[in-house]
N, C-alpha and C positions, 0 to 999 in steps of 0.2 A: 229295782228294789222289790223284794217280796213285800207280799202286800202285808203280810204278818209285822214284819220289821218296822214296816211305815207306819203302821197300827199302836203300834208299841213307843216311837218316837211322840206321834201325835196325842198320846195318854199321858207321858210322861211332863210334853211340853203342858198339856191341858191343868196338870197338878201344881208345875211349877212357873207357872207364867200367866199374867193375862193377856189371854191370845187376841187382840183386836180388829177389828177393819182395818185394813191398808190404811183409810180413810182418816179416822183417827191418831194413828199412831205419825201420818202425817201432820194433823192438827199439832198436836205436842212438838214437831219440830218447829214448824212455824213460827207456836205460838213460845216460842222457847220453854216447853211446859216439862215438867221431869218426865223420863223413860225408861227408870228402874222398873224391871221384872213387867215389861209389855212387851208383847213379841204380835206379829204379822206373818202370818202365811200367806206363799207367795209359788205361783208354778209359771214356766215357760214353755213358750209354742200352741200349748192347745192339742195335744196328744188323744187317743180316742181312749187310750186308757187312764188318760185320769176322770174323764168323764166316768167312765166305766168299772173304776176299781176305788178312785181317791176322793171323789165329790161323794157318792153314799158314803162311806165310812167317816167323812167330815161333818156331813149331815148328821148321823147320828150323835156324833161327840158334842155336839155345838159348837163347831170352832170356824170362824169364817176365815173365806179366803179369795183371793183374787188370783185369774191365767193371765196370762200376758199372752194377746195371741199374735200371731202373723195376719195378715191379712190378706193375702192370697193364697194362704194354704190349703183352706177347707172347700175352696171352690176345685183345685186340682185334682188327679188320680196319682201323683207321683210322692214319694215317701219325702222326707224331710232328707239332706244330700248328706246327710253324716249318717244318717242308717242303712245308705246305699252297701250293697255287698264288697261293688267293688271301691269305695272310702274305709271300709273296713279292713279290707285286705290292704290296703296302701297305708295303714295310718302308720302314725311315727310321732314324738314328740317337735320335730324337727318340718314333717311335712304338715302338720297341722298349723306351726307358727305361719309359713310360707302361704296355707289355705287362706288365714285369715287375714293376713298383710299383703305381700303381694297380689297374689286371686283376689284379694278383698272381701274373701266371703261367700264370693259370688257360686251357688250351687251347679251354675250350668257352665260355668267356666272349669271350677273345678272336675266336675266327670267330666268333661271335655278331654282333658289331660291324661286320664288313667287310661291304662289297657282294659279293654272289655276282655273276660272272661268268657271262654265258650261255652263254656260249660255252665246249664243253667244252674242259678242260682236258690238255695229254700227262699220262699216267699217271706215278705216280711209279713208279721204276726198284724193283726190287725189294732192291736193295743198301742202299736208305737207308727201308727200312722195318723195324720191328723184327723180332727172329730169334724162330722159334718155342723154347717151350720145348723141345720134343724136340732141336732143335741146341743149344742152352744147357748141360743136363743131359748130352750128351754132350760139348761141347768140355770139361766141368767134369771130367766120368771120364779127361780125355785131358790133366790137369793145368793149365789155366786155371783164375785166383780169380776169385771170383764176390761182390762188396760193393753195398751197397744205394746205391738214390739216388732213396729214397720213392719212394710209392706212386702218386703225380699227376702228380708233376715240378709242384707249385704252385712257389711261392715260399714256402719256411717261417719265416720273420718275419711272413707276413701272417697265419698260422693264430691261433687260438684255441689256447689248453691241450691241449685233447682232438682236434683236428684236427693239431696239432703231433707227439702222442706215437701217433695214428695210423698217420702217414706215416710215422715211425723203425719202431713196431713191427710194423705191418704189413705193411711192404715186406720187412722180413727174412723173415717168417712163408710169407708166399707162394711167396720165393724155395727157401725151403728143403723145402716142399708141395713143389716142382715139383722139383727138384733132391738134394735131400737133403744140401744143402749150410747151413749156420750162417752167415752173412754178419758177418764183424768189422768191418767197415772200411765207415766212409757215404763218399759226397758229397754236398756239399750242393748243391742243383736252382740252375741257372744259378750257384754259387760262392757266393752269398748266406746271408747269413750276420746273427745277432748273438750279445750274452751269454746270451738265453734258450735261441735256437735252440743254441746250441753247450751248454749244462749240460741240455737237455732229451735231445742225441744221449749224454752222460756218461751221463745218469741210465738210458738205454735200453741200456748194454750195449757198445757201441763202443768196441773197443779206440783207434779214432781216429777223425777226422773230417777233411775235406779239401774245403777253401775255395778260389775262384780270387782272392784276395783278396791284393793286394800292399802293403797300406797297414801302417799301424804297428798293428791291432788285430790282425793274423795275427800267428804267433811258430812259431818255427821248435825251438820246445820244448816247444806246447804240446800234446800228443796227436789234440786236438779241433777243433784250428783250422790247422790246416798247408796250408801255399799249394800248390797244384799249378802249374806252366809250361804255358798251355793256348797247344798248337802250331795256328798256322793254317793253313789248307789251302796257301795261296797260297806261303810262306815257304822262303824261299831257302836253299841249305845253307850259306852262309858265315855266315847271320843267326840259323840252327837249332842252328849251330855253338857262336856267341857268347852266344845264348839258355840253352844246357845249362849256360856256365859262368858265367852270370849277370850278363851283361854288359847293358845295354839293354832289362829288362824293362818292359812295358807290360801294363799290369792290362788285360784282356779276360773278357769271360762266355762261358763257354763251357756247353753244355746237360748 
């Protein structure tokens, strides 16, 4: 998304919404409290360009927000497996389904499978690779929240018991090694979601849990399952407009 366009969303949201902590707008559900015109901003992965382009620009507007990050990403040198060239050139509506059900997710599973290309590849830009921890641990000093979003980015319905409470507990553990920060808040890796995975994130400590999930099993009371609006690059302001106040939602995966 230009950074102009996101600028423009973020002014607009700023005029007509009170943008809150994650934190709070979680209190109000808890507390059964009303949540007319509150809104939460909210990113995933932990990219080096939202460090880079979307936390100053937040900063100035005053409007808080929380990353949901991975937690083995920023220690790595490898891109996130959906920015891979060759997941680009393979994608499909159809082989993304199959990426994240079958493959489960799994980044190393999935280029497993692709034809490597001989031909080298343009490098990925440095804005859509993960941010190191040193930039993390300071936007966190500099008042950005910081909530988990496992350890793999698997698909956590496909885990096993002990590979499920892995990815809850250990992606906090990490984040907070590197940061010194306690992560309250999951999301769940591509929005995905069931009843294990969602009492598995209860039983680990999450004051909530946040799904991209619009169907009737999300609930907008229930701590652990609450739908996030995942905005697409591409998206229009009069559509971003209609979207905030919940006009026209369409269930999308977002990472």
């Amino acid at each position: 998304m230009p950074l102009s366009t996101f600028a423009r969303q973020m002014r607009w949201l700023a005029r007509t919404y009170n943008v809150v902590p994650l934190a709070e707008l979680v209190n109000c559900v808890a507390n059964s409290s009303p949540r007319q015109r509150l809104a939460a901003v909210t990113f995933d992965d932990g990219y080096q360009g939202f460090f880079e382009f979307a936390w100053p620009l937040l900063k100035k507007l005053g409007i808080p927000a929380t990353v949901f990050l991975v937690g083995n990403a920023p220690c790595g040198e490898e891109v996130f497996w959906w920015e891979s060239p060759e997941v680009r050139r393979a994608y499909s509506p159809s082989r993304l389904e199959s990426w994240l059900t079958a493959q489960g997710g799994d980044g190393e599973t999935i280029l497993a499978t692709l034809e490597r290309n001989s031909l080298p590849a343009d490098p990925v830009p440095a804005y859509k690779r993960p941010a190191a921890w040193q930039t993390i641990a300071a936007a966190a000093k500099d008042g950005l929240q910081l909530g988990a979003h496992s350890l793999s980015h698997r698909s956590l319905s496909n885990l096993d018991d002990h590979e499920l409470k892995q990815e809850l507990v250990a992606s906090r553990d990490v984040i907070r090694k590197h940061t010194g920060v306690t992560a309250e808040f999951f999301a769940y890796p591509y929005g995905l979601w069931n009843d294990r995975v969602r009492d598995a994130a209860c039983r680990a400590g999450y004051r909530a849990a946040f799904t991209l999930d619009y169907s009737d099993r999300s609930s907008t009371t229930d701590p652990w399952a609450l739908p996030r609006l995942n905005v697409p690059a591409s998206i229009s302001d009069p559509a971003f407009q209609a979207w905030t106040a919940g006009l026209n939602l369409r269930g999308g995966r977002g990472v």
